[in-house]
C-alpha positions in Angstrom: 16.7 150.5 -66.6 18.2 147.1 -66.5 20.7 145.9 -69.3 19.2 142.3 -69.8 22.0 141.7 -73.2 23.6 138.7 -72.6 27.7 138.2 -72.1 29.6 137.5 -75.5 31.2 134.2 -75.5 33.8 133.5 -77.7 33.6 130.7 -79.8 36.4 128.3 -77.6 34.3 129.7 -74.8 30.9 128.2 -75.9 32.5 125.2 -77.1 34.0 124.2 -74.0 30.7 125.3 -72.2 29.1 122.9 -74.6 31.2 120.2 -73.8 31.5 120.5 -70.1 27.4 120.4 -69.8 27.4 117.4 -72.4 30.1 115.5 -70.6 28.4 116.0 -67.2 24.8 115.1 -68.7 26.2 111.9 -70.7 29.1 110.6 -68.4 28.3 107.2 -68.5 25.8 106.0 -71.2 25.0 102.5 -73.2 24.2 102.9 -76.8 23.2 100.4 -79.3 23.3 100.2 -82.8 25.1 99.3 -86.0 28.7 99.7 -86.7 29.1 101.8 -89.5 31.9 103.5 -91.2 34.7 101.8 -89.0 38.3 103.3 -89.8 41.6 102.5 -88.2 44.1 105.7 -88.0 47.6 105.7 -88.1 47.8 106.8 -84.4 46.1 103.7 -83.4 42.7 105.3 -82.8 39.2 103.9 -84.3 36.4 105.8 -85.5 33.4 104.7 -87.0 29.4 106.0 -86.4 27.1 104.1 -84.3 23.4 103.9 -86.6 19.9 103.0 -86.8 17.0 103.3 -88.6 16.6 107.1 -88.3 20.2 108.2 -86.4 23.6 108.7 -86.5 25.7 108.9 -83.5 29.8 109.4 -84.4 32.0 107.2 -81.9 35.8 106.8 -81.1 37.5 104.2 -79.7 41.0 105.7 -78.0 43.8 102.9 -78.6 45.1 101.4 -75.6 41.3 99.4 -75.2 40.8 95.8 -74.4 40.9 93.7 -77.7 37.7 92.3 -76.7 36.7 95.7 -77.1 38.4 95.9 -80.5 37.9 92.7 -82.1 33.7 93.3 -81.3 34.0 96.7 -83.4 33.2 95.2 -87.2 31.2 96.5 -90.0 27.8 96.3 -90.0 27.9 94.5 -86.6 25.2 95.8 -83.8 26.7 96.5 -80.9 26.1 97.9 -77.4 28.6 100.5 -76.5 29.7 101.9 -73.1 31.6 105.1 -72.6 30.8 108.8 -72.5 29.1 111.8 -74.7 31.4 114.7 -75.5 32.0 117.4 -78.3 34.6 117.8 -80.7 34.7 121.8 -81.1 36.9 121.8 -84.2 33.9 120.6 -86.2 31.3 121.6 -84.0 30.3 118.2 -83.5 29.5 115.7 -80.8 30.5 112.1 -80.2 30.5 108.8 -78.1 34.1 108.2 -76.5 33.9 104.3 -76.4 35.1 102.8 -73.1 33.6 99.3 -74.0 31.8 97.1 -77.3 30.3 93.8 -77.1 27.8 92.7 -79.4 24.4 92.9 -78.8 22.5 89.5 -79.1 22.9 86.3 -79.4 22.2 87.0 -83.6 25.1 89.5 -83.4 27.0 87.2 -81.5 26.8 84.5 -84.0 27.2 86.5 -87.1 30.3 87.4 -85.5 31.6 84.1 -84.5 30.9 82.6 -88.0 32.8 85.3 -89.6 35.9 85.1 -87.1 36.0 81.1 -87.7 35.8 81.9 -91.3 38.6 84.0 -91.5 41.0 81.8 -89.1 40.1 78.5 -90.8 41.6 80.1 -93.8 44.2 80.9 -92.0 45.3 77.6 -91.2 44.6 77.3 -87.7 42.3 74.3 -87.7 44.1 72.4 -90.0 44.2 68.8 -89.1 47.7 68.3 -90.1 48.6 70.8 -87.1 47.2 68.5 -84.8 49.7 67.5 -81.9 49.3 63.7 -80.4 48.3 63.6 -76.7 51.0 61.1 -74.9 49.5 57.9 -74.0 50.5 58.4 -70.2 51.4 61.8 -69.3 53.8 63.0 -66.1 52.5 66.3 -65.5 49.0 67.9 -66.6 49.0 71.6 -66.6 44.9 72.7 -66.3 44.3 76.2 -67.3 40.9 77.1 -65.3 38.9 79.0 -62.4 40.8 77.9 -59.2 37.1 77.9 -57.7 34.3 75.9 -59.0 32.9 72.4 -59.7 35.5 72.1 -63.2 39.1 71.7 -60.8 37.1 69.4 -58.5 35.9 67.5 -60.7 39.4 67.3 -62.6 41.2 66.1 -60.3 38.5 63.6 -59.0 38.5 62.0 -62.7 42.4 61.7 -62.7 42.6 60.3 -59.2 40.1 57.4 -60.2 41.6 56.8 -63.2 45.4 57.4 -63.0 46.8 59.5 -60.5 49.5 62.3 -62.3 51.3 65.1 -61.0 48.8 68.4 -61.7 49.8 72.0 -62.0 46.6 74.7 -62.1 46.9 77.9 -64.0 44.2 80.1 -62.2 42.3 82.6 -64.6 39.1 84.2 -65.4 37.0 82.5 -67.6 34.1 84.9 -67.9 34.1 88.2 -68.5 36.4 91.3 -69.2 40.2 90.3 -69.3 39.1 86.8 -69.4 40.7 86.0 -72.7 43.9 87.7 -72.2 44.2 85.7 -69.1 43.4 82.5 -70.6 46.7 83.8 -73.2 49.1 84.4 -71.1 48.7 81.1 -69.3 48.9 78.8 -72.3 52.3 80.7 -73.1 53.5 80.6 -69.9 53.4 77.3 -69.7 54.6 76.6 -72.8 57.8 79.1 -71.6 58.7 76.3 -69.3 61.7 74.7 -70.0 62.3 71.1 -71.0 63.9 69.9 -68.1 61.2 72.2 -65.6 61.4 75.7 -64.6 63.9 75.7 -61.0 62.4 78.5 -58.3 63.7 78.2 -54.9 61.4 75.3 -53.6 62.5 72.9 -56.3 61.9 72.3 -60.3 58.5 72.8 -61.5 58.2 70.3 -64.4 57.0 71.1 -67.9 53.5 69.8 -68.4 52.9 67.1 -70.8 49.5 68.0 -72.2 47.0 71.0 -70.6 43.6 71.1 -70.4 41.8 74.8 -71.0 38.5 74.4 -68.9 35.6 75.9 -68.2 31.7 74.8 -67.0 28.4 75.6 -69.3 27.2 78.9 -69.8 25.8 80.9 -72.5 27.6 82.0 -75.6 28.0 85.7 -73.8 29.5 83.4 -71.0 31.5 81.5 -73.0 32.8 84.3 -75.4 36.3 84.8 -74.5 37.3 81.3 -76.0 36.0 82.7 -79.1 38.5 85.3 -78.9 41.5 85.4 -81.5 44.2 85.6 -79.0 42.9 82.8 -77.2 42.5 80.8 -80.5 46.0 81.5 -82.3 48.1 80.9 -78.5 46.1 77.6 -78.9 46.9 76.8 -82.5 50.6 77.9 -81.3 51.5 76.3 -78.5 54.2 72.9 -78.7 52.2 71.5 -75.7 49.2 69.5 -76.7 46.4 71.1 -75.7 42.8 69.2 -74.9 39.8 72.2 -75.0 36.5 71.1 -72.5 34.9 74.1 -72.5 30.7 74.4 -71.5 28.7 71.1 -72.6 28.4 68.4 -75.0 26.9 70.9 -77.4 29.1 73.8 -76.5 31.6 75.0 -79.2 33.8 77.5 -79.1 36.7 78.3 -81.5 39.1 76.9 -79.3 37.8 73.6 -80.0 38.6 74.0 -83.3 42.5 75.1 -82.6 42.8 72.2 -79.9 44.5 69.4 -80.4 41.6 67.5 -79.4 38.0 68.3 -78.0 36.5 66.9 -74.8 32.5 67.4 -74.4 33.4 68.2 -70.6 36.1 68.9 -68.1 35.6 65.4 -66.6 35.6 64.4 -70.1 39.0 65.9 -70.8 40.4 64.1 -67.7 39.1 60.9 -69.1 40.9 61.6 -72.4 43.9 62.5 -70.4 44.9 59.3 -69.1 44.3 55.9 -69.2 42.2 53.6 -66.3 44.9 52.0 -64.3 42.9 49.1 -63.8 42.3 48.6 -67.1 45.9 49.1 -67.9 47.1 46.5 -65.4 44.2 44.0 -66.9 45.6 44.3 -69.9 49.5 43.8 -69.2 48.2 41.0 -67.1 46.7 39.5 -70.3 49.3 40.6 -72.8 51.6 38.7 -70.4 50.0 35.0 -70.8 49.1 35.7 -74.1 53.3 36.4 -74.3 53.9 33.1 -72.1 51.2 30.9 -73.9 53.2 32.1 -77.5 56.7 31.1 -76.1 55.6 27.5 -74.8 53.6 27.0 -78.1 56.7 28.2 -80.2 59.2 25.9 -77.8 56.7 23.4 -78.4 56.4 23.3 -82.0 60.3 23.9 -82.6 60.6 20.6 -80.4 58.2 18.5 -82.1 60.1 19.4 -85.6 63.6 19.0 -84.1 62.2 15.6 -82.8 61.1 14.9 -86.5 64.5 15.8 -88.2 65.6 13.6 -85.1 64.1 10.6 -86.4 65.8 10.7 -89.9 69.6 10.7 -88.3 71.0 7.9 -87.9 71.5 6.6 -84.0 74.9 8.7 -81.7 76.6 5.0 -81.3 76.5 4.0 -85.0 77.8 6.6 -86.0 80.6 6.7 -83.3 81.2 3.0 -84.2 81.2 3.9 -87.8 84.0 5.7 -86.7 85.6 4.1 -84.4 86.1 1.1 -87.2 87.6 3.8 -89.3 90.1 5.2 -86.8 91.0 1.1 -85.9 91.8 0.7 -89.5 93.8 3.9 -90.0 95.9 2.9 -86.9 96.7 -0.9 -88.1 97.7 0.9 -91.6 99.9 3.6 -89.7 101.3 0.8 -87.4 102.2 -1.5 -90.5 103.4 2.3 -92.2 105.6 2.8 -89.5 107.1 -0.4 -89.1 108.3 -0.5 -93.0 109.4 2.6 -92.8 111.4 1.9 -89.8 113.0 -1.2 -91.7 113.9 0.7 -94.6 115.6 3.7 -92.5 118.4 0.5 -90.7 118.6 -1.4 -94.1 119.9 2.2 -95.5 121.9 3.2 -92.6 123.4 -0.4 -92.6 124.6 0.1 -96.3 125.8 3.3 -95.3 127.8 2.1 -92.9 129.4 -0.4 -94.9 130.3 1.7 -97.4 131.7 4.3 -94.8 133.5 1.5 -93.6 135.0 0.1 -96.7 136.3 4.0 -97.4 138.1 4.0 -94.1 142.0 3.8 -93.9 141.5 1.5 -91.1 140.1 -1.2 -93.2 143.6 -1.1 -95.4 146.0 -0.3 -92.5 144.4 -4.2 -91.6 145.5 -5.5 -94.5 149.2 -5.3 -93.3 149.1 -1.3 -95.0 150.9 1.7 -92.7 150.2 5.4 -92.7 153.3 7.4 -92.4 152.6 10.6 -91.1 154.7 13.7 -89.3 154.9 14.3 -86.1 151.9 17.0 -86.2 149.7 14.3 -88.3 150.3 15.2 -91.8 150.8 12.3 -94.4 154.0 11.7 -95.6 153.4 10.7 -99.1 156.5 10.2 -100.4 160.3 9.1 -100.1 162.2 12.4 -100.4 159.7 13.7 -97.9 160.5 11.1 -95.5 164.3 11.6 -95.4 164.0 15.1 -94.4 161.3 14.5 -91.9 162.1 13.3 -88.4 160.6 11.7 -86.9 158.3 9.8 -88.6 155.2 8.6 -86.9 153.9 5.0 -88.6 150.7 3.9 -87.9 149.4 0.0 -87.8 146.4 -1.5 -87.3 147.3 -2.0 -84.3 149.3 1.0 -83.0 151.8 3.6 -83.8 155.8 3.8 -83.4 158.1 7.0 -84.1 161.2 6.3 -86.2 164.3 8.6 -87.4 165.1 7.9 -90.9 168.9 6.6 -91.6 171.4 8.2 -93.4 175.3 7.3 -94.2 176.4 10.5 -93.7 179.7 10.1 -91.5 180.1 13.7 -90.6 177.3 13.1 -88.2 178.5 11.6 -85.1 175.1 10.5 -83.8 174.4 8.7 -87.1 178.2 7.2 -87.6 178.0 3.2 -86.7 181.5 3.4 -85.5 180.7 6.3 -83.1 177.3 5.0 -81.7 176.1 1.9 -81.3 172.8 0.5 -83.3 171.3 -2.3 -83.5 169.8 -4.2 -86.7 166.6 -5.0 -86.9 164.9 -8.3 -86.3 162.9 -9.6 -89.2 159.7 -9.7 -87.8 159.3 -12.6 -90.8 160.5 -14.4 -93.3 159.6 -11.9 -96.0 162.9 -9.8 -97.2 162.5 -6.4 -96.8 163.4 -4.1 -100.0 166.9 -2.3 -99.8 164.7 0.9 -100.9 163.5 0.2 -97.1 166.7 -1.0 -95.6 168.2 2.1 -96.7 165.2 4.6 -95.6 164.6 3.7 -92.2 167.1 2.9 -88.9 166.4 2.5 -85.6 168.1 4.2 -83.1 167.7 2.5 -79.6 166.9 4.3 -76.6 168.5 4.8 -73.4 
């Protein structure tokens, strides 16, 4: 007889069983529902349960995910989760590993979106303070979009029209999963760029002046990863101006919010980019004669009041007469100035000289007085001097003799009469001369 008792399992052993037929039954499911219960562990991992009317299904979501993936897990939103069935055996349990979460509806969409806008607003990203100026004329455009499409096309058509400027394209994603990380990574790359352009080996790359993120019209499913927060806070960060044109005129997204300013469409952006060059050159052309007609009606009105302060001068000649009269007075006066001055200056000198004159031994020697000097020119001023001064030099008015003084004494041979022979002197005139002279002077004549 058969033995039809079945194997015992351990319990590890009919856990694992459990979970390997679960896992290979539920591999690759799509559940929705509610997000209830949502906790954040310290290892990064989040659990939460997955709910609906009449169910509970327990769900976790292994760090590491997407943060599209994340940021769509919120209480009380529904959801439509992607991932797998399996067991936890240490509670006997089963539950969804989550792979993927996106909200499920447009309703769940927009409950979303009005909370996440909520909660950045009061953040302070949409402030209008924050809001950068777009330059007037920018060098370089840096347009973060598909590189295929109509939105580059029609981009660079716009700015050719209007005002052709040097473009550098980011490619991205602009739908779908890594979309918004994408859309990131190129706003902070280009703001990584250096001032003065980032050098490769072909040349610099310059730093964009303004960038445009684009993307054409879609649904709000299509257009979700703009609503994403890293997309919206590397928007409210970056130092570049940024211009958002993403879907259509009645398109919004959160970026539009953290932009610097909104364009209804990527052509639109391009518009708001740069100015019409026509336009522009119109307008210098006008600013110019506008500037031209101002100078000659500011020359103009200058001259027509200089002409009037002209009028109340009196005329260049009478004045220079005026003058002239002057200067022919002041030069009669000088003349007669100079002249009396002159006449005064010879009427002193000539008293001067006079008196000079009259002070001058010359003057008496004239009046039949003598200077009796030495022989080196010193006066001989009186009597005793003379006798013991030879010679003496005697000076007329009209010349000078040297004479040797007389004396008696016999015991000079060359003054004894008897031993020399002198001679008396002629009397010039009648007068007598004194015997004070007679007996001073003797002439001794010369061989």
């Amino acid at each position: 007889m058969e033995n039809n008792t079945p194997p015992i399992l351990s319990v590890t052993e009919i856990s694992l069983s459990l979970k390997s037929c679960v896992e290979q039954i539920f591999g690759d499911i799509r559940v929705r529902g509610e997000v209830s219960g949502l906790k954040k562990a310290a290892s990064g991992h989040i659990y939460f349960s997955l709910k609906d009317q009449e169910s509970v299904l327990s769900a976790v979501c292994w760090r590491g995910r997407d943060k599209t993936t994340i940021d769509s897990l919120e209480e009380g939103l529904e959801v439509i989760c992607s991932g797998k069935l399996s067991t936890y055996p240490g509670r006997s349990n089963y539950q969804m590993i989550v792979e993927k979460a996106e909200p499920a509806g447009i309703g769940a969409l927009l409950k979303l979106l009005n909370e996440r806008k909520e909660k950045l607003e009061k953040e302070g990203l949409f402030d209008l303070s924050k809001k950068k100026k777009i330059p007037y004329l920018p060098e370089t455009i840096g347009v973060i979009t598909s590189p295929t499409g109509a939105v580059i096309r029609d981009i660079m058509h716009r700015l050719s029209d209007r005002f052709p400027r040097s473009v550098l394209l980011w490619p991205v994603l602009v739908q779908g999963e890594g979309a918004a990380e994408q859309i990131t990574q190129a706003i902070q790359g280009f703001n990584a760029f250096p001032v003065e352009g980032l050098s490769t080996p072909t040349g610099i790359i310059p730093r964009p002046d303004v960038l445009i993120v684009a993307r054409g019209g879609g649904s709000l499913e299509d257009l979700w990863c703009f609503n994403e927060e890293c997309v919206v806070r590397a928007t409210a960060g970056s130092d570049i101006p940024i211009i958002s044109a993403v879907g259509h005129e009645t398109d919004t997204t959160l970026i539009d919010y953290a932009s610097d300013l909104r364009a209804p469409t990527p052509t639109g952006a391009a518009e708001k980019a740069v100015p019409v060059r026509s336009e522009l050159l119109t307008t210098l052309a006008s600013l110019n004669t506008r500037l031209l007609e101002g100078v000659y009606r500011y020359l103009n009105d200058n001259k027509m009041k200089l002409d009037g302060l002209g009028r109340a001068f009196p005329h260049l000649s009478d004045l220079i007469e005026m003058f002239v009269q002057r200067l022919d007075d002041r030069s009669e006066r000088l003349k007669i100035s100079l002249s009396t001055y002159q006449k005064n200056i010879e009427n002193q000198l000539n008293m001067l000289s006079k008196l000079l004159k009259s002070y001058s031994y010359n003057t008496v020697l004239e009046r039949g007085f003598s200077l009796v000097t030495n022989k080196s020119g010193q006066i001989i001023s009186s009597a005793g001097i003379a006798k013991t001064t030879s010679p003496l030099c005697i000076t007329f008015s009209d010349g000078k003799i040297e004479v040797v003084p007389f004396q008696s004494d016999s015991s000079n041979p060359a003054l004894n009469p008897q031993s020399s022979r002198s001679f008396k002197k002629k009397p010039t005139d009648k007068k007598q001369i004194s015997p004070e002279m007679d007996d001073l002077f003797s002439f001794k004549e010369t061989q």
